[in-house]
VOVEX-940605 format. One record per residue (C-alpha): residue in one letter; x, z, y. Coordinates in nm, 4 decimals. Each point is the difference from the previous one (the first is absolute). Layout:
R resn       xx       zz       yy
R    a        X        Z        Y
...
This chain:
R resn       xx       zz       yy
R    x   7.7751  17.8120 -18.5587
R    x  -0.1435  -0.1360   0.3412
R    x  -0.0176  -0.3716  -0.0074
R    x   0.2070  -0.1866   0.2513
R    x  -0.0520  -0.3769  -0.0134
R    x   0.3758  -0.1374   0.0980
R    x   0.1795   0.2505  -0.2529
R    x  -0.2583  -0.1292  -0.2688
R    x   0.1056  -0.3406   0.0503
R    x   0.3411   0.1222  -0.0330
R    x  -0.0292   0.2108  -0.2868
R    x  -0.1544  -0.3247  -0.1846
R    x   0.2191  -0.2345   0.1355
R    x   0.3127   0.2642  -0.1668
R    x  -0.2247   0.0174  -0.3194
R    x   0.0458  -0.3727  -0.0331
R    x   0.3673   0.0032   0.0528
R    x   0.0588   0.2655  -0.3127
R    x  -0.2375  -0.1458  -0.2080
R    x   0.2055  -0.3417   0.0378
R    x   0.3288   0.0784  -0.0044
R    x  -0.0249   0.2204  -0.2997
R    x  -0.1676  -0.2410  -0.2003
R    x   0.2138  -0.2799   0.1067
R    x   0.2909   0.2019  -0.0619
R    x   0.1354  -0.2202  -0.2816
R    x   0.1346  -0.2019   0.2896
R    x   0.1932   0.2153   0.1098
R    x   0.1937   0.1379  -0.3174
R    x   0.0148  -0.3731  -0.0895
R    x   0.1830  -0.0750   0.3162
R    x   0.2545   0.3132  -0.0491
R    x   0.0710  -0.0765  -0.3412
R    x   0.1275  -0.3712   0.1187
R    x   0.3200  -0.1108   0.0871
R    x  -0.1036  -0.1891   0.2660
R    x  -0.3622  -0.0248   0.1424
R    x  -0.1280  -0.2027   0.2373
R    x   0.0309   0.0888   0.3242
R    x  -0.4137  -0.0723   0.1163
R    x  -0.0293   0.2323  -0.3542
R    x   0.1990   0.2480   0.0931
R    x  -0.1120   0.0400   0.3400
R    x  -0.3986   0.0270  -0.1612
R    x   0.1817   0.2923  -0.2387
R    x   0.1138   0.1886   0.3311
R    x  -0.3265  -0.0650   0.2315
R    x  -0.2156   0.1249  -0.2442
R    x   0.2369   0.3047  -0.0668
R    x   0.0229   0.1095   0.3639
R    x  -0.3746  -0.0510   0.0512
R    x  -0.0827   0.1903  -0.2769
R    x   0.1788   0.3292   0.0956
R    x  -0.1243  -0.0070   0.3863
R    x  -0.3581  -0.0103  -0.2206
R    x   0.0919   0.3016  -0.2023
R    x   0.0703   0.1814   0.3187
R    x  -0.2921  -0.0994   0.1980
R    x  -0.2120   0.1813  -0.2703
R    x   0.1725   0.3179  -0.0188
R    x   0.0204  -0.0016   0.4037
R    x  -0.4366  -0.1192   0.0012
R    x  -0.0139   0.3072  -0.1783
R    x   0.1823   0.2451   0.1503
R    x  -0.1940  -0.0815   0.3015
R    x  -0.3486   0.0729  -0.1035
R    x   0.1208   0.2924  -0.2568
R    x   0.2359   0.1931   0.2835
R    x  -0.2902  -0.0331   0.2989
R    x  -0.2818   0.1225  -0.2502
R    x  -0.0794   0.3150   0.0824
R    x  -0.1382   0.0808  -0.3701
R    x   0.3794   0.0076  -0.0891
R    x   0.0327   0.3721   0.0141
R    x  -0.2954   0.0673  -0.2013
R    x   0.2460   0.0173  -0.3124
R    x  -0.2581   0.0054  -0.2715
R    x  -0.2250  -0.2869   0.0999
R    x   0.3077  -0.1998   0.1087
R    x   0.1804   0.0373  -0.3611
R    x  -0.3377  -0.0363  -0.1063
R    x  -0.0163  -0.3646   0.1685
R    x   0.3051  -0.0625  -0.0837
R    x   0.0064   0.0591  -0.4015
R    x  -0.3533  -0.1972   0.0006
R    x   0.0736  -0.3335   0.2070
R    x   0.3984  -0.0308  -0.0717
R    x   0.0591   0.2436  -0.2965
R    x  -0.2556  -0.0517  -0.2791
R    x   0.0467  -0.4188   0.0454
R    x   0.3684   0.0622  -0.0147
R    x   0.0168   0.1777  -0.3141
R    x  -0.2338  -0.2216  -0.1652
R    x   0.2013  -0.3177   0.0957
R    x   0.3304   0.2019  -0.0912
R    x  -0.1632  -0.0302  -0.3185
R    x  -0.1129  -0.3622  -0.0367
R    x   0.3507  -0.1306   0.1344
R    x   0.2058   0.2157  -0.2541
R    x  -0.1818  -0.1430  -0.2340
R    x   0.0696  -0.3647   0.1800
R    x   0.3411   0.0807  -0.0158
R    x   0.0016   0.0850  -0.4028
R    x  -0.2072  -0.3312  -0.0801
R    x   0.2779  -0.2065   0.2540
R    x   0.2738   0.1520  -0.2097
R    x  -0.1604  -0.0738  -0.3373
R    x  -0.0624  -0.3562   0.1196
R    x   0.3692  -0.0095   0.0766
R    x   0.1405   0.1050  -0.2882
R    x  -0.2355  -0.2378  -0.1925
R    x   0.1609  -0.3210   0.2081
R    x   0.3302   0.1383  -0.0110
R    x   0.0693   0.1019   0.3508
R    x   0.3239   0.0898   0.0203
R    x  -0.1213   0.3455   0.2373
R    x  -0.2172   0.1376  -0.1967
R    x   0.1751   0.0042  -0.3413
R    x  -0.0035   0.3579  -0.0248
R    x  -0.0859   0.3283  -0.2698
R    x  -0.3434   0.1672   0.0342
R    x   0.1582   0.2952   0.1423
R    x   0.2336  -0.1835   0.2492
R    x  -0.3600  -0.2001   0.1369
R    x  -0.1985   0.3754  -0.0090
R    x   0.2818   0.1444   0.2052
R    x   0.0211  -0.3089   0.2532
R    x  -0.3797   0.0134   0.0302
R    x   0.0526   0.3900   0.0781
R    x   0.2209  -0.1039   0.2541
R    x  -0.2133  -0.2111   0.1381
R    x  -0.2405   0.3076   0.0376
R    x   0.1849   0.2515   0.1317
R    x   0.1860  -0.2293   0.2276
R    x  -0.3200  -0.1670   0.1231
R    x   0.0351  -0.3571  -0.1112
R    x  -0.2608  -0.0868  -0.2353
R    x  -0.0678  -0.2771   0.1977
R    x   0.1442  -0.1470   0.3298
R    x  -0.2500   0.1361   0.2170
R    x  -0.0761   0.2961  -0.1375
R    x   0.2888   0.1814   0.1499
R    x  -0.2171   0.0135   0.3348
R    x  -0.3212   0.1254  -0.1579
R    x   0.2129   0.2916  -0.1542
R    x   0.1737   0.0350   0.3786
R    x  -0.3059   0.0087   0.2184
R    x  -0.1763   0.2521  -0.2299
R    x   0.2915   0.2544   0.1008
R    x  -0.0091  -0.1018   0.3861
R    x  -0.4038   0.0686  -0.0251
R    x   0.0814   0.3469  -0.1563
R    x   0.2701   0.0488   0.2693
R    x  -0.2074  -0.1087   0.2561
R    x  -0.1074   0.3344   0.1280
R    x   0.3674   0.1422   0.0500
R    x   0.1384  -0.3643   0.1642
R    x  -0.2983   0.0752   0.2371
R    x   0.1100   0.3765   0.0687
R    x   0.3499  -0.2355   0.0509
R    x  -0.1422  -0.2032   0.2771
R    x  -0.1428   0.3077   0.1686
R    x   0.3136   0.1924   0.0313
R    x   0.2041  -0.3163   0.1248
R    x  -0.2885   0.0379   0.3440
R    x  -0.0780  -0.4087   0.0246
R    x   0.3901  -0.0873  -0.1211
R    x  -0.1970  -0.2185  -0.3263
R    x   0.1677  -0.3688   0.0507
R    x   0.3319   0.1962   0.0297
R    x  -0.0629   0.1876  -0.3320
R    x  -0.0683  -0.2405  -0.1492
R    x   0.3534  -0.2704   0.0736
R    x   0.1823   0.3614  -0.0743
R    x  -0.1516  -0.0119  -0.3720
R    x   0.0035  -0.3512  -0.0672
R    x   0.3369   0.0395   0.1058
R    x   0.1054   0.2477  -0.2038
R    x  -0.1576  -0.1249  -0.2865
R    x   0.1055  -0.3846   0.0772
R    x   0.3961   0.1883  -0.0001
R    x  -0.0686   0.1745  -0.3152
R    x  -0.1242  -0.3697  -0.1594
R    x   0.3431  -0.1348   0.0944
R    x   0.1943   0.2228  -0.1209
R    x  -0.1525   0.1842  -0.2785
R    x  -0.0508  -0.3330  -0.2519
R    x  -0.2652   0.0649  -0.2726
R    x  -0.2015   0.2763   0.0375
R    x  -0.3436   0.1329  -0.1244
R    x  -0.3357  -0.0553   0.2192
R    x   0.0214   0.3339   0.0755
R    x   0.3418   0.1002   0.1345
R    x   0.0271   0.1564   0.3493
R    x   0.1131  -0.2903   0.1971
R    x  -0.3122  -0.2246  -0.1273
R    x  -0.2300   0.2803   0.0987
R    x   0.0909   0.0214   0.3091
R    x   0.0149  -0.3838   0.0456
R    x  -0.3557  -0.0739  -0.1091
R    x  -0.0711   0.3294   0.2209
R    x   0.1317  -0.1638   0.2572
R    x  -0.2371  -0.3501  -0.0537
R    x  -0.2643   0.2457   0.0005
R    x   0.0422   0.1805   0.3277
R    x   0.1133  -0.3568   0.1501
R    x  -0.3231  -0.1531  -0.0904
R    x  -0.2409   0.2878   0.1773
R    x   0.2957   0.0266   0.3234
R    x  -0.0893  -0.3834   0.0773
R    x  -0.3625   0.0237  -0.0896
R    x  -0.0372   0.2636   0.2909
R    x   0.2765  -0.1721   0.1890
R    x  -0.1840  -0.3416  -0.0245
R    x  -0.3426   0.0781  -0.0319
R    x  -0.2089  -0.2027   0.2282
R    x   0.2899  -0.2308   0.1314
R    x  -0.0958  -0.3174  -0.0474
R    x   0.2828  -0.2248   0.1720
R    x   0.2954  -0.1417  -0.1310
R    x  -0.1147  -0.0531  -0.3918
R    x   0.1891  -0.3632   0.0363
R    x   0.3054   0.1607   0.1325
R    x   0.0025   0.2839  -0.2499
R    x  -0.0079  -0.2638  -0.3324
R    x   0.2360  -0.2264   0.1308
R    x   0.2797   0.2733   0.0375
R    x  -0.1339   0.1156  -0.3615
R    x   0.1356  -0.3525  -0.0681
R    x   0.3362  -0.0029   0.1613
R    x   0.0834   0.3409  -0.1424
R    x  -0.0910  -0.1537  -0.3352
R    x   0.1962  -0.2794   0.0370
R    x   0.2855   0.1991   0.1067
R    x  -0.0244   0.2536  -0.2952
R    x   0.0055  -0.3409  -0.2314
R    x   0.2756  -0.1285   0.1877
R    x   0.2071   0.3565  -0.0338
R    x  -0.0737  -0.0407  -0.3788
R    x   0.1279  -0.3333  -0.0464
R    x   0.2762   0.0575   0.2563
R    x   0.0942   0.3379  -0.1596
R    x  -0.1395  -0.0003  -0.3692
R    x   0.4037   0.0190  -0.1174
R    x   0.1035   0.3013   0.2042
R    x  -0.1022   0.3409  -0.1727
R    x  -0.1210   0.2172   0.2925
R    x  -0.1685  -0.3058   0.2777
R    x  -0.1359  -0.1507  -0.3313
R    x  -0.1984   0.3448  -0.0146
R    x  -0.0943   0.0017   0.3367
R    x  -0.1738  -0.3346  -0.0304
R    x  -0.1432   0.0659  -0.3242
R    x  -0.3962  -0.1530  -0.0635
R    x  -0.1130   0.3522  -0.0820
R    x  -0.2962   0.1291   0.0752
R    x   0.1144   0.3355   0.1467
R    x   0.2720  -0.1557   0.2147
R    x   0.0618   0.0687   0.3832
R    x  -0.0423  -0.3665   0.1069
R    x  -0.3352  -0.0438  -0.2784
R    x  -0.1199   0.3112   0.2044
R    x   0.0721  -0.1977   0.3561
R    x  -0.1584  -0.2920  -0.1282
R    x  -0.3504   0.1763  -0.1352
R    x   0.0075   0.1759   0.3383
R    x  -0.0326  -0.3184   0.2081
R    x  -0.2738  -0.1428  -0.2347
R    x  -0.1510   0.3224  -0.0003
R    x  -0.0590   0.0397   0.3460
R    x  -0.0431  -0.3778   0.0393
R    x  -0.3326   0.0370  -0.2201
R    x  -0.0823   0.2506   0.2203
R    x  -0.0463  -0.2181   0.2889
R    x  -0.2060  -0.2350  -0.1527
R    x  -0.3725  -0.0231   0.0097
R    x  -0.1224  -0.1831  -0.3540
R    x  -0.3588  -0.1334   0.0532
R    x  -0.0581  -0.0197  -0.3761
R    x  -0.0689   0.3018  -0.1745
R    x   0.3072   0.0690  -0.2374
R    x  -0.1468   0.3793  -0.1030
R    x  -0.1291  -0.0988  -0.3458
R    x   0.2925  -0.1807  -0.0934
R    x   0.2488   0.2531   0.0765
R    x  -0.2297   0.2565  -0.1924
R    x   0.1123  -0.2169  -0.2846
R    x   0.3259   0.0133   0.0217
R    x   0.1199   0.3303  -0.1451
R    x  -0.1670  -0.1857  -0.3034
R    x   0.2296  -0.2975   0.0050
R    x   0.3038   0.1955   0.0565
R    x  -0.1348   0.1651  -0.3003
R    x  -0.1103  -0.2481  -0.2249
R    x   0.2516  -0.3200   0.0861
R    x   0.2784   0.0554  -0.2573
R    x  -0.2595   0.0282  -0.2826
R    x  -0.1750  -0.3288   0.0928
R    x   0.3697  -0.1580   0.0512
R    x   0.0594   0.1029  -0.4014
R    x  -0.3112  -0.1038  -0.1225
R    x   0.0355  -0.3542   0.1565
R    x   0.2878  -0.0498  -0.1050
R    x  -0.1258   0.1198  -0.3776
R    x  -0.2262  -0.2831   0.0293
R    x   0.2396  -0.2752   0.1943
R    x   0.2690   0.0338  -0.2610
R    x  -0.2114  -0.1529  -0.3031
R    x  -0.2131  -0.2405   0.1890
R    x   0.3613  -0.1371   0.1477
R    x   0.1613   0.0346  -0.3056
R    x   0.2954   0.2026   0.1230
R    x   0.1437   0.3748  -0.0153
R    x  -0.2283   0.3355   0.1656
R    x   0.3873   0.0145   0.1792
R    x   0.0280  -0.3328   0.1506
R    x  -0.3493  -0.0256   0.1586
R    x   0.0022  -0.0827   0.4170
R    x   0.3928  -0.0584  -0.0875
R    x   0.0304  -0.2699   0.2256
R    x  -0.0742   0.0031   0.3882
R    x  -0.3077  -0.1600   0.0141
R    x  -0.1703   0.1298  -0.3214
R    x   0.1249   0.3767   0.1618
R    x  -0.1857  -0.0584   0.3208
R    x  -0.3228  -0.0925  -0.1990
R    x   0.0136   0.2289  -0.2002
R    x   0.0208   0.2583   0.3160
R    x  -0.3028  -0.1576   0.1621
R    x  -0.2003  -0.0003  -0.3394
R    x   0.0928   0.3792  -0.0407
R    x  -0.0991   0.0891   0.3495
R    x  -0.3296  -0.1570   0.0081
R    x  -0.1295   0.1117  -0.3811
R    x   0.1397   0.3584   0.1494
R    x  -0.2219  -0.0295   0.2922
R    x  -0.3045  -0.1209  -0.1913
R    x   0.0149   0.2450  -0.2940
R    x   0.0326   0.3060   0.3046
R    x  -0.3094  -0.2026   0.1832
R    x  -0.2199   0.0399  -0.3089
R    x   0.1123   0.3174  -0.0980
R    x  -0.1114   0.1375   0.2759
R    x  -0.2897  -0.1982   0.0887
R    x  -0.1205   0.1301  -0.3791
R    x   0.0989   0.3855   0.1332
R    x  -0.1669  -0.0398   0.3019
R    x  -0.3618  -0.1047  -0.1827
R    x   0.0301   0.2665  -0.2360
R    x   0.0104   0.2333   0.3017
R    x  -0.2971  -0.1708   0.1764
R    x  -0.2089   0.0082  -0.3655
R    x   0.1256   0.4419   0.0155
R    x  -0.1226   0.0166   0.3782
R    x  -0.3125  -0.2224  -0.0183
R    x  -0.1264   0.2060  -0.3652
């Protein structure tokens, strides 16, 4: 993937924003559960939450703009190739590890009688199935599984964009759209159902229409984030305003694939594309595929440790504002660090096979 120095920056500055809000996010189901939070708390709860999603979408659109104007896409067996190697074999392997995170979590709460997780072995097996087939075996991982099948469809969304003859920005608001429509209406549904195909589709195709659209326009970056921030604050104010009516309440829902998230990641998008970064962000943002990775593992395993040095429940660690938002920064960093020397490791053992 050809570097480009402002969408590194952005890619780690979106890295950051999942790794933290994930592992703060004891702050936020601490604030739902209460009768009555404070309002600075609450407000923390909903900034991170909106920030978050626009993050989630500026990776799948970073993507779709390299993947969609490469033209190795329609070489079908090196591109599935590609794609099994850098997204699928890591994938499975971490399906693995957080399954297995999820078992260990459950055993821990049955053993301090945690009201959730007082279930039979064959009730937790068939949850932890679920988890599986529904994509869920940990909070991220439901993207990993996602942008795997938008790599594969890659080649046929391109055959897409030649067929619509330069139409790609208008493709794209039709999908996410239709799938933003189908989200409303359609309550729970699997990863995989129609209307969230065509919504993450439509991320993809909007990411590549704006990098061509954009590409080498560098006014206006200033202009571009701060109506990213008044279309935030208006989808926080609809959810406030609205969050007891049934259908507005869905329109200003903090989801990721949402019409107004999807406005929002556009103006940062093409705000990062008009800036000129004088530090080099590339080997930063090669890490963070790792962190996105990696993050909920570390967040467990601190917390393993946290809860018998502080003398408190696995459950109840980074409960409380303050503790959550260290707890997100510790978590970020160690995720950064551990990707750092990972690959700094990789990269001598390929200099030691090259020099011998």
């Amino acid at each position: 993937m050809k570097r480009e120095n402002n969408l590194d920056l952005m890619r780690v500055m979106a890295a950051v924003a999942v790794a933290f809000f994930h592992s703060a996010s004891n702050l936020t189901f601490k604030m739902a559960s209460s009768e009555s939070p404070a309002a600075g708390d609450l407000v923390t709860v909903m900034t991170l939450t909106f920030l978050v999603k626009v993050a989630v979408d500026l990776f799948i659109m970073v993507s779709g703009a390299f993947i969609l104007a490469s033209p190795g896409v329609y070489d079908l067996k090196s591109h599935a190739q590609k794609t099994w190697k850098r997204l699928g074999i890591p994938t499975a392997i971490f399906t693995v590890i957080y399954l297995l995170q999820n078992y260990l979590v459950w055993l821990r709460g049955i053993k301090e009688g945690v009201e959730r997780f007082q279930t039979t072995p064959k009730e937790m097996a068939l949850k932890l199935l679920g988890y599986l087939l529904k994509g869920e075996t940990a909070s991220h991982l439901w993207y990993l599984y996602l942008l795997i099948a938008l790599y594969l469809m890659a080649p046929l969304i391109k055959k897409l964009l030649e067929l619509t003859e330069g139409k790609h920005l208008t493709l794209a608001v039709i999908l996410i759209l239709w799938g933003w429509v189908s989200h409303m209406t359609g309550g729970n549904y699997l990863n995989w159902d129609l209307g969230f195909a065509a919504e993450n589709s439509g991320f993809f195709v909007l990411g590549y229409a704006l990098h061509e659209k954009y590409k080498g326009k560098k006014e206006h970056a200033l202009r571009r984030f701060l109506l990213a921030a008044l279309v935030l604050l208006i989808h926080f104010a609809g959810m406030a305003a609205f969050k007891g009516n049934t259908y507005l309440s869905a329109v200003f829902a903090p989801e990721t694939l949402n019409g107004l998230t999807a406005l929002e990641a556009s103006l940062v998008f093409t705000g990062f594309m008009a800036v000129e970064p004088k530090k080099d962000w590339g080997r930063l943002s090669s890490y963070t595929y790792g962190v996105y990775l990696i993050h909920p593992l570390i967040g467990t395993l601190i917390a393993a440790v946290w809860a018998p040095v502080c003398g408190i429940s696995f459950f109840d660690t980074a409960s409380a504002p303050a503790s959550a938002l260290l707890n997100g920064a510790a978590v970020t960093v160690i995720s950064f660090v551990l990707v750092h020397l990972w690959k700094s490791i990789r990269d001598r053992k390929t200099e030691k096979v090259q020099d011998g």
